[in-house]
Biopython code that builds the backbone (N, CA, C, O; Angstrom):
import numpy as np
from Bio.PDB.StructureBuilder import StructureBuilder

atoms = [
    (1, "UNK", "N", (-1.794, 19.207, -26.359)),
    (1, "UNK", "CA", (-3.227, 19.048, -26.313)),
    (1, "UNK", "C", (-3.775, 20.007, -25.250)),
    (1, "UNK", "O", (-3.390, 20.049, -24.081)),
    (2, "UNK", "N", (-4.472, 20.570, -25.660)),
    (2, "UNK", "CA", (-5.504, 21.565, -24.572)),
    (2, "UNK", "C", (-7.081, 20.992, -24.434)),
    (2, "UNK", "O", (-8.022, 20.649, -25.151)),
    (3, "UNK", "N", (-6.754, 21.111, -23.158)),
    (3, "UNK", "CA", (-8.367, 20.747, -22.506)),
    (3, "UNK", "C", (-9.127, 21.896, -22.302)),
    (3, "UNK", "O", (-8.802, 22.971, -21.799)),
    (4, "UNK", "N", (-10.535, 21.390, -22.916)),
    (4, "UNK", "CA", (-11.303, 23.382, -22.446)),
    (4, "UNK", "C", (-12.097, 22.533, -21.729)),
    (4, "UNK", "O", (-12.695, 21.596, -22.258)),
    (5, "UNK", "N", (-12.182, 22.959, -19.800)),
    (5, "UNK", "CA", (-13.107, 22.218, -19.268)),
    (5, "UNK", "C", (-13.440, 23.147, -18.440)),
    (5, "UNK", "O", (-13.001, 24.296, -18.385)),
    (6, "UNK", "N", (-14.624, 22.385, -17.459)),
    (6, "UNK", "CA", (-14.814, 23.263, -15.888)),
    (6, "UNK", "C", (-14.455, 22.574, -15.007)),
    (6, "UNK", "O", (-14.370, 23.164, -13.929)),
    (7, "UNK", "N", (-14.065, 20.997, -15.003)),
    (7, "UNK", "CA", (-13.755, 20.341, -14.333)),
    (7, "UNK", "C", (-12.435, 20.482, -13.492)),
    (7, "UNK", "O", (-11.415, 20.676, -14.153)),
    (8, "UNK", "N", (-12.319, 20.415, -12.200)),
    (8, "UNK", "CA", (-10.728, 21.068, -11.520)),
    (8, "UNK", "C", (-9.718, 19.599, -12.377)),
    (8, "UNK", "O", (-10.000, 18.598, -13.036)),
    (9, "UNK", "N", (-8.590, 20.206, -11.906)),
    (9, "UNK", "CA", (-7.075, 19.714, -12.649)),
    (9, "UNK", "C", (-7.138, 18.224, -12.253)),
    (9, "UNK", "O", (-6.758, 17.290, -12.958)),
    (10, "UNK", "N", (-7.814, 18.119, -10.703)),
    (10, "UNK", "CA", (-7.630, 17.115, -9.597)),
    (10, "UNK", "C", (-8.129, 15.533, -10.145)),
    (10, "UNK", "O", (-7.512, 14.470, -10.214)),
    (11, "UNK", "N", (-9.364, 15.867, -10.450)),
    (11, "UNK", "CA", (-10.326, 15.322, -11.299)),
    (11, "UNK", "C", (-9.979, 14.682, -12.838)),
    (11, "UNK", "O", (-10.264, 13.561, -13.261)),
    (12, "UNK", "N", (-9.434, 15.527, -13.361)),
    (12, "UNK", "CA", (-8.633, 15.338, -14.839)),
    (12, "UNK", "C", (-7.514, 14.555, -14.651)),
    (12, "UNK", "O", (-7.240, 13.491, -15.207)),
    (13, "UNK", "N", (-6.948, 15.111, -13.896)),
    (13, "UNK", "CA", (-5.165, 13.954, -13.855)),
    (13, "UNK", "C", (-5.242, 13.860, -12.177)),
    (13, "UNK", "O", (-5.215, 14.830, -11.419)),
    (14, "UNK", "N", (-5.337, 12.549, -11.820)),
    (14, "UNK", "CA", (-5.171, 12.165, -10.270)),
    (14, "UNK", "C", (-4.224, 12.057, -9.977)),
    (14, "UNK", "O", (-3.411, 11.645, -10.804)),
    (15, "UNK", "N", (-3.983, 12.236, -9.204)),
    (15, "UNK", "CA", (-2.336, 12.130, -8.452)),
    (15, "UNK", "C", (-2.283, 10.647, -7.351)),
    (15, "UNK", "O", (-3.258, 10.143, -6.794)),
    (16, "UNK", "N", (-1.333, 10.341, -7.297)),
    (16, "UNK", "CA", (-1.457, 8.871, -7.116)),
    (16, "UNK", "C", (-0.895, 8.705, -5.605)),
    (16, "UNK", "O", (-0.004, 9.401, -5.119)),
    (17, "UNK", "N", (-1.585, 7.646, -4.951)),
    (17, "UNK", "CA", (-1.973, 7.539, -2.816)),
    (17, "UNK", "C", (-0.423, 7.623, -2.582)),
    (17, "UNK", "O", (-0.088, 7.982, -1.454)),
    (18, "UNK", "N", (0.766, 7.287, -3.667)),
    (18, "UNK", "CA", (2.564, 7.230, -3.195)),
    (18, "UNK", "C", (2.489, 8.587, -3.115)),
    (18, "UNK", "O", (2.478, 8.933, -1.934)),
    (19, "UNK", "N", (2.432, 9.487, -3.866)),
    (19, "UNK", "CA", (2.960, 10.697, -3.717)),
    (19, "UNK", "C", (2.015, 11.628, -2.104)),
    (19, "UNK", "O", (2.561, 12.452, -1.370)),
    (20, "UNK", "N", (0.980, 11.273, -2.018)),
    (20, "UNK", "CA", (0.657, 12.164, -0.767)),
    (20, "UNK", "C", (1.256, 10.987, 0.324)),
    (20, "UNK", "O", (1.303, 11.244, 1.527)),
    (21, "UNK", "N", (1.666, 9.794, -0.170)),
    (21, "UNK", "CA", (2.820, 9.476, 1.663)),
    (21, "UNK", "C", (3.905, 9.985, 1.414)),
    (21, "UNK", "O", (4.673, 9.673, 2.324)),
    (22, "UNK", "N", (4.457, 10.680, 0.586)),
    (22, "UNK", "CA", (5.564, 11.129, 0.853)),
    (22, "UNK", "C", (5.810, 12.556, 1.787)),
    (22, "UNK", "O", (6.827, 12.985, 2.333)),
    (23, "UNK", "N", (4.098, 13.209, 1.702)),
    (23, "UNK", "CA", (4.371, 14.512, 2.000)),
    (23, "UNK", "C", (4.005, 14.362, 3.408)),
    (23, "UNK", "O", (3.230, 13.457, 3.715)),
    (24, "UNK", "N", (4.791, 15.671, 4.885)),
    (24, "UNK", "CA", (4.229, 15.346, 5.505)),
    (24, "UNK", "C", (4.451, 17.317, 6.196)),
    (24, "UNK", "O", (5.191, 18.211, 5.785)),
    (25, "UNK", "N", (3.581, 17.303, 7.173)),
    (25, "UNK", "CA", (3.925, 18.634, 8.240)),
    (25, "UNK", "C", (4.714, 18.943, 8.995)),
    (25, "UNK", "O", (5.077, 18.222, 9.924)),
    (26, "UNK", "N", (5.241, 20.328, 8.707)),
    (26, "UNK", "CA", (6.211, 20.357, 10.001)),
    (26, "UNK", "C", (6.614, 21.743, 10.652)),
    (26, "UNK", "O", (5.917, 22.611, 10.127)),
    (27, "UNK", "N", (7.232, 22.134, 11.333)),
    (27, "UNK", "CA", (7.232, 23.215, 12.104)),
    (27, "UNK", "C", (8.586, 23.282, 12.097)),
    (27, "UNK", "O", (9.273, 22.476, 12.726)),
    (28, "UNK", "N", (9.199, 24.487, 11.211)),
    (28, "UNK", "CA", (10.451, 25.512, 11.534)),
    (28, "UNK", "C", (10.687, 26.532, 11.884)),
    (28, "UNK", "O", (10.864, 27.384, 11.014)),
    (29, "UNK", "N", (10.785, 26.870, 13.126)),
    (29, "UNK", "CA", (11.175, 28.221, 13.272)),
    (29, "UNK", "C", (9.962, 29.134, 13.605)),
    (29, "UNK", "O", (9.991, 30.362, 13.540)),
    (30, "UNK", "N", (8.749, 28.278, 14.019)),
    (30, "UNK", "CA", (7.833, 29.071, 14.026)),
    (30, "UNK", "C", (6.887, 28.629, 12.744)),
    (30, "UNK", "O", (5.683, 28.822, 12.912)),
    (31, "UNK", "N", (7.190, 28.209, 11.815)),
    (31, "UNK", "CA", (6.247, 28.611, 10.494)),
    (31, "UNK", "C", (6.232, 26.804, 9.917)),
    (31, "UNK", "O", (7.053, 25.912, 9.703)),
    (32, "UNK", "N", (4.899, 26.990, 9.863)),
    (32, "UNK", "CA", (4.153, 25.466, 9.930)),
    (32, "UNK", "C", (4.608, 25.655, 7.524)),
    (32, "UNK", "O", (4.761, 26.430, 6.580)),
    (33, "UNK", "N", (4.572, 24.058, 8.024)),
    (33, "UNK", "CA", (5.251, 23.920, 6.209)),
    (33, "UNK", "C", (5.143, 22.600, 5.802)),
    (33, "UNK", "O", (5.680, 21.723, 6.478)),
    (34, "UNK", "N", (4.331, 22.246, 4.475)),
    (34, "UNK", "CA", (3.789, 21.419, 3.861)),
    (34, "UNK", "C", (5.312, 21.178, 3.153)),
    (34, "UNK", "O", (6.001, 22.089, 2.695)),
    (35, "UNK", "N", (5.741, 19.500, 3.172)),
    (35, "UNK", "CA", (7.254, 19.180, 2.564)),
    (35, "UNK", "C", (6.723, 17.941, 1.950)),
    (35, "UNK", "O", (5.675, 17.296, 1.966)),
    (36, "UNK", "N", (7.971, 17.881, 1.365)),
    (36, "UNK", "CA", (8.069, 16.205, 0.695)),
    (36, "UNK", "C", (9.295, 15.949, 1.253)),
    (36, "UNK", "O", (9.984, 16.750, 1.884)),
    (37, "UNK", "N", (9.552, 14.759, 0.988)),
    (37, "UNK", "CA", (10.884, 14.120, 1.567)),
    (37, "UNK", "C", (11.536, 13.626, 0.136)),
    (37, "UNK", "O", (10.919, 12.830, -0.571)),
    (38, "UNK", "N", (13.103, 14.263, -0.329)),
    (38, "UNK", "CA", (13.271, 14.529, -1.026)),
    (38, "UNK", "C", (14.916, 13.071, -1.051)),
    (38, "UNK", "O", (15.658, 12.430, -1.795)),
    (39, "UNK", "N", (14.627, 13.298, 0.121)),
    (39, "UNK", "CA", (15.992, 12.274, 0.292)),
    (39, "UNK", "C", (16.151, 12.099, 1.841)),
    (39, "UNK", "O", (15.874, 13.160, 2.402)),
    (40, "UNK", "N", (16.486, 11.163, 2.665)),
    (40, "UNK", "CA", (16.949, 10.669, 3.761)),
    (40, "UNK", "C", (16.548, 11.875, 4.777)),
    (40, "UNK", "O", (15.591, 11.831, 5.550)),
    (41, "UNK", "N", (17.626, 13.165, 4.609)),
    (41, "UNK", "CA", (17.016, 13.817, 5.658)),
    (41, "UNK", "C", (16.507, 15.413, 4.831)),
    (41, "UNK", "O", (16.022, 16.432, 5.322)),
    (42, "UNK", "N", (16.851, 15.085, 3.477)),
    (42, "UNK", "CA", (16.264, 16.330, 2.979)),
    (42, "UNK", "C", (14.980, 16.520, 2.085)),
    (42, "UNK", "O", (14.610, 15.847, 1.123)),
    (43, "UNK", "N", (14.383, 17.665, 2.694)),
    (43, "UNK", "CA", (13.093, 17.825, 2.090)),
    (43, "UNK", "C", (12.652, 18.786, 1.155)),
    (43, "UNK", "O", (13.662, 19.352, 0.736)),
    (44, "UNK", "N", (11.501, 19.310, 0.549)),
    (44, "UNK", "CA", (11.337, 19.914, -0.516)),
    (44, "UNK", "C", (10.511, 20.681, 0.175)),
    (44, "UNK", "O", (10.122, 20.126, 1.203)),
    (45, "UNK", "N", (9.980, 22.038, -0.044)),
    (45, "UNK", "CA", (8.836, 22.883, 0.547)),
    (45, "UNK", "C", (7.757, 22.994, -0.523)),
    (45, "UNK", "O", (8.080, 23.779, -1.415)),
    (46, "UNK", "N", (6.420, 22.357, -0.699)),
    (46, "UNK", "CA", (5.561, 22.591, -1.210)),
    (46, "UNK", "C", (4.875, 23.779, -1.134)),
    (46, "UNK", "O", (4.726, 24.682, -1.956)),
    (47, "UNK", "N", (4.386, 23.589, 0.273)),
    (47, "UNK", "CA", (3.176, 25.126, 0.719)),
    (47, "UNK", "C", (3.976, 25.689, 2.128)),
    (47, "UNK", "O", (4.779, 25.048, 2.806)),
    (48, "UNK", "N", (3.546, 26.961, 2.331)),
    (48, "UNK", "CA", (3.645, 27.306, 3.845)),
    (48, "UNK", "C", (2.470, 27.428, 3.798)),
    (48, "UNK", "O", (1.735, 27.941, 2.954)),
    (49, "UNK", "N", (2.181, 26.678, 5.240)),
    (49, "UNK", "CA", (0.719, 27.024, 5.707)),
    (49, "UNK", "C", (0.872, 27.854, 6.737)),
    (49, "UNK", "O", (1.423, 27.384, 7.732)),
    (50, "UNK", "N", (0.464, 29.169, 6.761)),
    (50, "UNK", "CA", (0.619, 30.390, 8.023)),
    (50, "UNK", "C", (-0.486, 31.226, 7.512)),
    (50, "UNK", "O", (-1.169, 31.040, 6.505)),
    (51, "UNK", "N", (-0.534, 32.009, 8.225)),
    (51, "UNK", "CA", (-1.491, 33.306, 8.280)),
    (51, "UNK", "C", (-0.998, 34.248, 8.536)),
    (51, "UNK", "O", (-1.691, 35.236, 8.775)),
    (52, "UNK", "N", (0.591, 34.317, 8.591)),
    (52, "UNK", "CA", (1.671, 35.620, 8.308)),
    (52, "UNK", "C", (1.774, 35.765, 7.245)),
    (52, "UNK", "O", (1.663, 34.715, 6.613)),
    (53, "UNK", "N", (2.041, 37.082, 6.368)),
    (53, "UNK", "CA", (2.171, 37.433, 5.343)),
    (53, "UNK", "C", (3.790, 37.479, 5.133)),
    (53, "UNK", "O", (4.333, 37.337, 4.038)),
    (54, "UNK", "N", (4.543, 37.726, 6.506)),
    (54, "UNK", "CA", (5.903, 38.043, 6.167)),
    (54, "UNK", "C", (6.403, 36.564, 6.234)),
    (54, "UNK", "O", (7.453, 36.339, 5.632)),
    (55, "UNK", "N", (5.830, 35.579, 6.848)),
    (55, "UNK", "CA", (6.269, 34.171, 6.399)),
    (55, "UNK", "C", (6.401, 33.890, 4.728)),
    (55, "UNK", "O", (7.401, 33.336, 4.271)),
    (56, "UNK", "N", (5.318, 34.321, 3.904)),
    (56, "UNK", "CA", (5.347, 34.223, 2.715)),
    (56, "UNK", "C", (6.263, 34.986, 1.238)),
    (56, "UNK", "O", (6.311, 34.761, 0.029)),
    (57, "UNK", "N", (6.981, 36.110, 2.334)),
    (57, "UNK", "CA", (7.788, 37.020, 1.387)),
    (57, "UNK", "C", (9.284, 36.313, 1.972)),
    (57, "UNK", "O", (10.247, 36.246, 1.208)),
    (58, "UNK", "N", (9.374, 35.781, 3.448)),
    (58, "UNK", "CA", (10.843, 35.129, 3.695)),
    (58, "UNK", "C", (11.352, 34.187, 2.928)),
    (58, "UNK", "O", (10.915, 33.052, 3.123)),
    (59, "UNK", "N", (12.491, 34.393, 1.763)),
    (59, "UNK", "CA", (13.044, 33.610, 0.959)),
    (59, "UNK", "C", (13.240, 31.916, 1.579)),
    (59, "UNK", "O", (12.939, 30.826, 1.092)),
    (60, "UNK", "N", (13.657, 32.177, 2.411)),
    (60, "UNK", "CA", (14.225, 30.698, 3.046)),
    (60, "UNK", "C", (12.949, 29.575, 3.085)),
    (60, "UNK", "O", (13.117, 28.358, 3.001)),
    (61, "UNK", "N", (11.505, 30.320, 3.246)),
    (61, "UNK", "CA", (10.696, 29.589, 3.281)),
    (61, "UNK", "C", (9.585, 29.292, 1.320)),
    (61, "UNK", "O", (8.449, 28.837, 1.183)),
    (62, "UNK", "N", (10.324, 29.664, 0.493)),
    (62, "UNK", "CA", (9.667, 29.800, -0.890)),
    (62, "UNK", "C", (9.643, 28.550, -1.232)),
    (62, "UNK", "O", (10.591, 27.777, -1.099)),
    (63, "UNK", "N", (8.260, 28.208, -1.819)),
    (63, "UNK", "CA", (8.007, 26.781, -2.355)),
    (63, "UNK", "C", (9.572, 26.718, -3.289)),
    (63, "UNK", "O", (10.288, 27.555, -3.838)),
    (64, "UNK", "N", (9.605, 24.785, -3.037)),
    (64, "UNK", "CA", (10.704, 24.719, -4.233)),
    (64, "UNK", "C", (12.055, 24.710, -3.263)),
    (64, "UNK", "O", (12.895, 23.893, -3.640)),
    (65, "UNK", "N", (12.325, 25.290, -2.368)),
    (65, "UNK", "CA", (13.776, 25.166, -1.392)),
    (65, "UNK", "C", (13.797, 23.641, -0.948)),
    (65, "UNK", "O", (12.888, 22.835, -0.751)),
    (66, "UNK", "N", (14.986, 23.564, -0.877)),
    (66, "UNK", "CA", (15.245, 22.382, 0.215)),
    (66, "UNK", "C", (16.109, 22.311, 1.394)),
    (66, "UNK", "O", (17.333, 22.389, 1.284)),
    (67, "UNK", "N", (15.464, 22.154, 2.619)),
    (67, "UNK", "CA", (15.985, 22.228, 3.781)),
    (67, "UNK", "C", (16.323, 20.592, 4.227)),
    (67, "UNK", "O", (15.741, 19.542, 3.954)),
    (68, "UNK", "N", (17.453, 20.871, 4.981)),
    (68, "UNK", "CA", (17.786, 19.440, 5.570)),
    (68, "UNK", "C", (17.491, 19.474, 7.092)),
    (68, "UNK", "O", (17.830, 20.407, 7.820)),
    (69, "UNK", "N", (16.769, 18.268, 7.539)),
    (69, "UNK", "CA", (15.816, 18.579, 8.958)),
    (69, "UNK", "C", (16.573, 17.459, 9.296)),
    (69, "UNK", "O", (16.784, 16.479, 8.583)),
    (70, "UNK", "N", (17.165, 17.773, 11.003)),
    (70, "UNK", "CA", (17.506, 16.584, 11.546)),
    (70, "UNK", "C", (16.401, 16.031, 12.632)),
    (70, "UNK", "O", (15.266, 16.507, 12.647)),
    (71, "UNK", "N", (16.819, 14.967, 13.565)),
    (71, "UNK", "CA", (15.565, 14.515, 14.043)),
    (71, "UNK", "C", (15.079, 14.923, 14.943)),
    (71, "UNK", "O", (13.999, 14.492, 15.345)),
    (72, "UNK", "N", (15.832, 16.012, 15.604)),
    (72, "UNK", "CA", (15.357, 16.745, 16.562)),
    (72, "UNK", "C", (14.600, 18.065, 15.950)),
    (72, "UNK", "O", (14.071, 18.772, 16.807)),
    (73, "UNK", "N", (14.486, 18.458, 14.718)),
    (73, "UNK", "CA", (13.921, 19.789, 14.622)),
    (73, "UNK", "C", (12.452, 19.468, 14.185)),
    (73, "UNK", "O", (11.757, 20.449, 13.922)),
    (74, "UNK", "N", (11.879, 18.218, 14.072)),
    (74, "UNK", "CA", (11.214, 18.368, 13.760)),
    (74, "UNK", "C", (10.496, 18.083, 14.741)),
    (74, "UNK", "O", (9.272, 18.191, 14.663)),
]
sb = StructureBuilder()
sb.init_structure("model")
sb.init_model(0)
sb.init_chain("A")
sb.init_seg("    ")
for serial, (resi, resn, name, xyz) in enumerate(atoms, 1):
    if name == "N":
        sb.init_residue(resn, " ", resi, " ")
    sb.init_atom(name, np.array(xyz, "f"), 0.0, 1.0, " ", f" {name:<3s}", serial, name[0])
structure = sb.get_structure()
């Protein structure tokens, strides 16, 4: 089914109050990063939030990775 709208995606299909507690902020290495928690101590990378450009070409940081954070790195 295709929708022809102007309305954003957000609006059309809501995303539900569980899934934004799962996500939270964090700081690696310098480079601030929008995650989910994917399991106990491992997480998923949604967004990098930076204003470096070479943050955004560094593989290690590409939406979709999963890093395992212990409790001190974060």
């Amino acid at each position: 089914m295709i929708y022809y709208t102007m309305m954003p995606e957000e609006l059309m299909f809501p995303t539900h109050e569980e899934e934004y507690k799962k996500q939270t902020i964090i700081e690696k290495n310098g480079v601030q990063l929008l995650v989910q928690q994917a399991s106990h101590s491992q997480y998923e990378i949604l967004r990098v939030l930076s204003s470096n450009p070479s943050h955004y070409l560094d593989e290690q940081y590409c939406p979709g990775q999963k890093i395992i954070m212990g409790v001190t790195e974060q």
